[in-house]
Every structure is written in structure tokens, then in C-alpha cells.
N, C-alpha and C positions, 0 to 999 in steps of 0.2 A: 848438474843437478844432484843434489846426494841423494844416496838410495840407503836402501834399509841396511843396517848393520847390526849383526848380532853381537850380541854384551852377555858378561856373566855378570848379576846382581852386584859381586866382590867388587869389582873394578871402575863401575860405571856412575857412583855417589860420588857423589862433590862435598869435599870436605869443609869451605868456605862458606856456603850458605844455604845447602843441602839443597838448590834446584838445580835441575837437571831437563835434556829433553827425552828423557827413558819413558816409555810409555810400558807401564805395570801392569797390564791387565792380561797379559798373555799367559797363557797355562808351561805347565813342565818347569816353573825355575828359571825361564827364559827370559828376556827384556830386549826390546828393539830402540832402537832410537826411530823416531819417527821421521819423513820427509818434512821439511820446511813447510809451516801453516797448517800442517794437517793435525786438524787436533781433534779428532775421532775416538781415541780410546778414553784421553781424558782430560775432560774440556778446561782442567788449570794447567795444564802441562804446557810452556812454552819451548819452542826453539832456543835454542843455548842462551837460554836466561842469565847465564852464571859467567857467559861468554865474553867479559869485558872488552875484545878486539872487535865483536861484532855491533858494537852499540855505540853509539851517540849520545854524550852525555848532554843532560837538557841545563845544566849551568857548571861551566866551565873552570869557574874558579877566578880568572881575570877580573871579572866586572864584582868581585866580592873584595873589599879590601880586608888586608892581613894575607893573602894569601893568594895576591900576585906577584908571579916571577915572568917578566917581560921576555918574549921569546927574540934567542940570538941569530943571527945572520952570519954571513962569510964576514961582512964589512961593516957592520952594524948593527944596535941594539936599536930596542920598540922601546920606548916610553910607553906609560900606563896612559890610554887616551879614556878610561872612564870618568875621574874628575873633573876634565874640560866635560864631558857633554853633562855630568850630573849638574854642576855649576851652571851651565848653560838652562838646563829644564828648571833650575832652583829659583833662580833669578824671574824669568818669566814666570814662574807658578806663582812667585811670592808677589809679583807685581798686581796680575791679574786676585790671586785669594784678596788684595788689600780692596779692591775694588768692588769682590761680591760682599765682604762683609761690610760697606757702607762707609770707609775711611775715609774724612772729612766730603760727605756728601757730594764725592764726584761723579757716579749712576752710571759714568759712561765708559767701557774697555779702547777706545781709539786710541791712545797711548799703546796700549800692551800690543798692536796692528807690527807698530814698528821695532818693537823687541822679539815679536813672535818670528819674523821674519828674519833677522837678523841673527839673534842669539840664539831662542830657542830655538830655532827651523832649523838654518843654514847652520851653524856652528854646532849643531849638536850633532845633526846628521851627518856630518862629515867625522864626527868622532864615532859616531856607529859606524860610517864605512872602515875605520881606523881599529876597530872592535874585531872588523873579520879580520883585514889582514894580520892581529894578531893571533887568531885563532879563534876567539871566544864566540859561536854562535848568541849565547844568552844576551850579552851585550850590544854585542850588534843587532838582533834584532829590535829588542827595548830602546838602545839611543835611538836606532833611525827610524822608527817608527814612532819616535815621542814627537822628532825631530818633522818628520812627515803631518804628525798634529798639528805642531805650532804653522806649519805653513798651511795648512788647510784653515784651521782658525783665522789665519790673517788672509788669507781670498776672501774666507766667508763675512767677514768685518769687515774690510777694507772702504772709507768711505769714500765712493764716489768710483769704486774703482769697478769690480765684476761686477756690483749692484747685484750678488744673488738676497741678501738681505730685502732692499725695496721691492723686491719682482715676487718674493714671495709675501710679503704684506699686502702688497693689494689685492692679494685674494682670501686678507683679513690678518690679524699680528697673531692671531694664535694659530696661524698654516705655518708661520714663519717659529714661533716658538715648539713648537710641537715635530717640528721637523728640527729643530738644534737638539730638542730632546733627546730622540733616538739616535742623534749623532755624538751623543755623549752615553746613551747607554748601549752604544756600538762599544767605546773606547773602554767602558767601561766593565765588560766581557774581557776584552784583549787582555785587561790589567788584574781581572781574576786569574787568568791563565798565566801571567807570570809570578803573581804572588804565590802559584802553588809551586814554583819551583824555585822558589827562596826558601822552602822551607827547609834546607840542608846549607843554608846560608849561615849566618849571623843575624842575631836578634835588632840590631839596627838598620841592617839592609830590609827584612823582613818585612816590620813596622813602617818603611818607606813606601812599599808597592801597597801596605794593608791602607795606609791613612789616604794615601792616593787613591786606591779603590772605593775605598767608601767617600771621598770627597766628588767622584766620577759617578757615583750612585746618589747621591742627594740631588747635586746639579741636576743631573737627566731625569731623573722624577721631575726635581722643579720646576724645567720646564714643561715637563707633558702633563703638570696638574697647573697651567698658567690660562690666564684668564688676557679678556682685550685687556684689561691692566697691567698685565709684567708678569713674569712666570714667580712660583709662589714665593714670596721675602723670606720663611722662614728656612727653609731648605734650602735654597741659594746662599743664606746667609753660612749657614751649616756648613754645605759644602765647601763655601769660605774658607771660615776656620780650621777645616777639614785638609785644606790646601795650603793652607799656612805651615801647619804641622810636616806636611810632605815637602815643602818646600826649605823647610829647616833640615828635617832630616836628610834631604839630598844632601845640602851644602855640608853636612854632619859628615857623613859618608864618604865625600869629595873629600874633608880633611881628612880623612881617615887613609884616605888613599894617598895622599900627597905627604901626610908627616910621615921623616924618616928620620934618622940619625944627622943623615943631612943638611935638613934644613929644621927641625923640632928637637927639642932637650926634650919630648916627650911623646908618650906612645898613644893613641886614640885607642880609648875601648870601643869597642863592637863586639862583646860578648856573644861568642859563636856557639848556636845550641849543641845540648850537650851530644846529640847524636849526628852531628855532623863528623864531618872526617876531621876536620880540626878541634874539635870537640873531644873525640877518640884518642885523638892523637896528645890532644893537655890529660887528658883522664888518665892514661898508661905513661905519661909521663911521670904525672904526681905518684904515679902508683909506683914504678920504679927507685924513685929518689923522691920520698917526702920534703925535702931540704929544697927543694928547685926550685925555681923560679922563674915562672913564664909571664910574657909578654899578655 
């Protein structure tokens, strides 16, 4: 457990981003570091905030393309497994968006039952297990948890199979609507929670989790303002089109991840915001050699 240590003011500032866990309030010129969580003298002051060894970073870099370097082995390198699961959620998103916005009057998701299960379920979620083993918490939890979606979607649809759909209709289609609601503005929480921590991303991964969260925000109203007639047309439509857009920008992304020298004569923007670390890092470039030229 660490204990109290005394500091002289000189020595105890962090020159990097001036936090600290010195606690200031003490008299004589003195300064203590405080024990772990005790924040008594001054309630912004955390535990080695400034501490890079003690922290967990909330997005990893892997699941961001431009700025994966696949981690080495004794015996073997990691491929990048985030464009198989983006590919994977892209393909069902965009099947399922074509359906809520009305394309050629098919009304019904029993098609997307056997994608959800397939592609986006099983094949995604296997690439978020393939996320941890590379290291990337971020990734791993967003694939297999999208991945986790799609297979709850296809229990909950599946016709003739759980029958949780019929069992809750007969005790009327807006028990059964009103309860998919909430089950989209569960998911829909989840996907705020990752969109805040793309915001040190790139401006195209960014826009992926935003168009998806608001497409998981229309849907789940839609449903909870639905009637014995169908939950509301206009916001399901919305969220539609909503998912379309996320469902591009995955596959955007995905190429973004897979073009290399390699295999592409050319480079995918994802214009990385400007206070990201790649960001920093193009800005003190240009600043060094006006003349250069980055990717």
C-alpha cells in the first residue's frame, strides 16, 4: 500500500501535462502525495493521472486503421482481424438498413435471421476474440459484442424457432414491440459509450459509431412509440437510412484497414482529428519539413 511521502514543490511537477497526485493544501511549503483514492484535500487531484504505466488505455490503436502495427510472436505475426468483423457487421447492417427503409416492399427481416447468425454473429465475434488476443481491448469488446447482437437478433426473429416473438404477442404486438424497443435502446447506450472514445480516433471511424448510434436511437424510439399497427414508419425508416450510412462506413473503414502497398496503388483517407496522437504527430511533422509529405 503506499504511504505518505514527502515532496519538495521543485521536484514533484510533471512537466508533460502538469497533473500530479501532490496534494497542495498543506501549510510550510510542504506537499504530500496522497494514498491511492484519497482525495480529501483536493477533490480534482487524482492518483498518478500523468502515470502512463498505471492506466489502461480505453482505444488501443489496432481497431483504428493507419495506425495498426500487428503484434509479433517467437513464431508468428497477428494479421489485423478488425476488417473481417467490420465487414462482417457492414454486410448485415446494410441488409437489415435495406429492409427498414421499405426496399422493394419486402416488410419482413427473416432473410437477415440467417446472416445475423452467420456473418454478423459468428464471424464477427470470433474476430473480436482475435482483437484480444492481439492486444486491443477497444476492439475486442465492440466486435464481440456487435457480434453477440447479431446472434441475440436472430434467437429473437428466428421463425418458428425460440418463438420469443409469438409468446410475446399474445399478450398483444405492442408487449412485443415495446420490449424490442428497449432492447435497441439498451444497445443503443452501449454504442454512446463507444463513440466517446473514438473521439482520439480518426474522423471516419468516429462518424461510424456516431451514424450507428443515432440509427440505434431512432429504431428504439420507433419501436416504444408503436402502435397494434407496427412500430412508427417514420423513424424506423430513419433509422434505416441511419444504418445504411454505418453500414458504408464500416466497409469504408474495413478498406481502410486492408489497403496497403500490397495489395492497393493507394492509400484510404481517414483523416485523423487534429488532436489525436496521429494528428500531433502529421502537425509536428509538417512543422519540421514544410516540404513532406504524409500519408
Amino acid at each position: 500500500m503506499a504511504t505518505a511521502t514527502e515532496h519538495s514543490p521543485a521536484t514533484t511537477a510533471d512537466a508533460t501535462n502538469g497533473t500530479n497526485a501532490i496534494d497542495h493544501t498543506h501549510n510550510a511549503g510542504i506537499t504530500k502525495e496522497r494514498k491511492p483514492y484519497d482525495y480529501g484535500g483536493n477533490p480534482l487531484a487524482h492518483y498518478k493521472t500523468n502515470d502512463p504505466d498505471v492506466r489502461l488505455a480505453a482505444f488501443g490503436g489496432e481497431f483504428q486503421p493507419g495506425l495498426y502495427r500487428a503484434p509479433e510472436a517467437k513464431f508468428r505475426k497477428f494479421a489485423n482481424p478488425a476488417p473481417l468483423g467490420l465487414s462482417a457487421f457492414a454486410l448485415t447492417t446494410f441488409v437489415l438498413s435495406l429492409i427498414n427503409v421499405g426496399t422493394l416492399d419486402i416488410g419482413h427481416a427473416n432473410l437477415v435471421v440467417g446472416i445475423a447468425y452467420g456473418y454478423g454473429g459468428f464471424v464477427q465475434l470470433c474476430a473480436g476474440m482475435w482483437e484480444m488476443a492481439v492486444g486491443n481491448t477497444f476492439g475486442a469488446t465492440a466486435l464481440s459484442s456487435y457480434g453477440g447482437f447479431w446472434i441475440s437478433f436472430a434467437i429473437i426473429l428466428t421463425p418458428g424457432g425460440f418463438e420469443i416473438e409469438p409468446e410475446l404477442v399474445t399478450f398483444g404486438k405492442t408487449v412485443f414491440y415495446h420490449s424490442f424497443g428497449l432492447y435497441l435502446m439498451g444497445w443503443w447506450i452501449f454504442t454512446t459509450i463507444l463513440l466517446i472514445c473514438t473521439l482520439r480516433s480518426t474522423v471516419a471511424f468516429f462518424l461510424l459509431f456516431f451514424t450507428l448510434d443515432i440509427a440505434f436511437l431512432l429504431l428504439g424510439i420507433g419501436y416504444l412509440h408503436s402502435t397494434n399497427a407496427g412500430p412508427h414508419p417514420n423513424l424506423i425508416k430513419g433509422g434505416g437510412y441511419f444504418g445504411l450510412f454505418a453500414a458504408f462506413l464500416a466497409w469504408y473503414n474495413a478498406l481502410a484497414g486492408m489497403a496497403d502497398n500490397s495489395n492497393s496503388f493507394f492509400v484510404v483517407p481517414v483523416a485523423h482529428f487534429p488532436w489525436s496522437d496521429k494528428g500531433r504527430e502529421l502537425r509536428t511533422t509538417k512543422t519540421a519539413d514544410p516540404e513532406a509529405h504524409t500519408a
